[in-house]
C-alpha positions as CSV (number, residue, x, y, z in Angstrom):
1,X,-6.7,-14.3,0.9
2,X,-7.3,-12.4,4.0
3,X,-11.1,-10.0,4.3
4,X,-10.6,-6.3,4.0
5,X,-13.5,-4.8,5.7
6,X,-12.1,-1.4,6.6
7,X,-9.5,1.0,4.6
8,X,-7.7,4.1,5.8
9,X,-6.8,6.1,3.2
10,X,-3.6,8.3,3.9
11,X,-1.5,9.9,1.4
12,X,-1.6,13.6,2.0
13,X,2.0,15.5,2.4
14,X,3.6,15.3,6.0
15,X,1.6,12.1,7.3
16,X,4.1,9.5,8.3
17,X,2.2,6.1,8.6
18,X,5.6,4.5,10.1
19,X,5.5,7.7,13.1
20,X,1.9,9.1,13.2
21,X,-0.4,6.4,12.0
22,X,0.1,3.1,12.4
23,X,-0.8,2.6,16.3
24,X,-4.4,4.3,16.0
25,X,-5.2,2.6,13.0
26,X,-4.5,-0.7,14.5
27,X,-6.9,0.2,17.3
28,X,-9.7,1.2,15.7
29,X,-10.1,-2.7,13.4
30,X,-8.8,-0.7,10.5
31,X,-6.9,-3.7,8.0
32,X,-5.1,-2.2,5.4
33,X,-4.0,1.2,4.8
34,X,-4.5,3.3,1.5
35,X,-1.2,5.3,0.1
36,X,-0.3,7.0,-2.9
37,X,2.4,4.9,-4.6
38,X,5.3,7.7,-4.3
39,X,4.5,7.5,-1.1
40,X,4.5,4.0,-0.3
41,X,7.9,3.0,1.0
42,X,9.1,0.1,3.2
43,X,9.3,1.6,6.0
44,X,5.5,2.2,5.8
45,X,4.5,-1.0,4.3
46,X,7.4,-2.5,7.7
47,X,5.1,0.0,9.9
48,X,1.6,-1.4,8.8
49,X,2.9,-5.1,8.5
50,X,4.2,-5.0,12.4
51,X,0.7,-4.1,13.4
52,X,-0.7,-6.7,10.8
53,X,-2.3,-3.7,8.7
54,X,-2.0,-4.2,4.8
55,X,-0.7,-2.0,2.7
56,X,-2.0,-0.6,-0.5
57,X,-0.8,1.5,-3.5
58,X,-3.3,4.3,-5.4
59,X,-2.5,5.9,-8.6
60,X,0.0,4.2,-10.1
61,X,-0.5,5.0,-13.7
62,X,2.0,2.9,-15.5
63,X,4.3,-0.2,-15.6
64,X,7.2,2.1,-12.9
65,X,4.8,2.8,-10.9
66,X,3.3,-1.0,-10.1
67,X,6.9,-1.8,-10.5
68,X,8.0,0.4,-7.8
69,X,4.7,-0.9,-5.7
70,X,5.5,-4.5,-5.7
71,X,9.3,-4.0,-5.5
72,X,8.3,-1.6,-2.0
73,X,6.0,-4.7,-0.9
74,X,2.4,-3.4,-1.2
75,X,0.1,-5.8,-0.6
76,X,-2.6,-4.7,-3.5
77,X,-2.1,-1.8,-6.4
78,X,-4.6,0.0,-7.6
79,X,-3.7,1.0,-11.2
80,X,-5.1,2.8,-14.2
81,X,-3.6,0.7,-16.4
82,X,-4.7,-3.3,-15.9
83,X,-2.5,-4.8,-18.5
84,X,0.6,-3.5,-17.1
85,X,-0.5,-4.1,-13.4
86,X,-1.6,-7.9,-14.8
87,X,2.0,-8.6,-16.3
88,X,3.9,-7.2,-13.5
89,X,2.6,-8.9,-11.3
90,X,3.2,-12.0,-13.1
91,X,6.9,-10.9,-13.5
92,X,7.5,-10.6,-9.9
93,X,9.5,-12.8,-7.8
């Protein structure tokens, strides 16, 4: 289990981790980026993962939206609802 020390939270419209992020996030020690699940694709969580960043999911709020998360590859999901985050996780490939 690798140490988080530092998180970049990025989720507002228009930012493009894959594009506009990644690079100066790496730089500056930063280890895992913050995204709002709708927001997390694979191309973002490909964009963090080349620069060994992790990425995380925010405010998924139901089974879809951890579903969605781990299917995307996020690398940790923060949920409001634990039991559904708990049993999808153990459902996952």
């Amino acid at each position: 289990m690798p140490t988080v020390d530092e998180i970049f939270a990025c989720c507002g419209p228009g930012v493009d981790l894959a594009l506009d992020m990644a690079d100066p996030l790496a730089a500056m020690d930063v280890d895992a980026v913050n995204v709002f699940h709708h927001r997390l694709g694979g191309h973002t969580v490909a964009a963090a993962h080349r620069r060994d960043l992790l990425a995380f999911a925010w405010g998924a709020r139901g089974r879809s939206g951890i579903e969605r998360a781990i299917r995307r590859g996020a690398d940790g999901i923060f949920a409001d609802d634990v039991g559904a985050l708990v049993a999808a996780v153990r459902r996952a490939p």
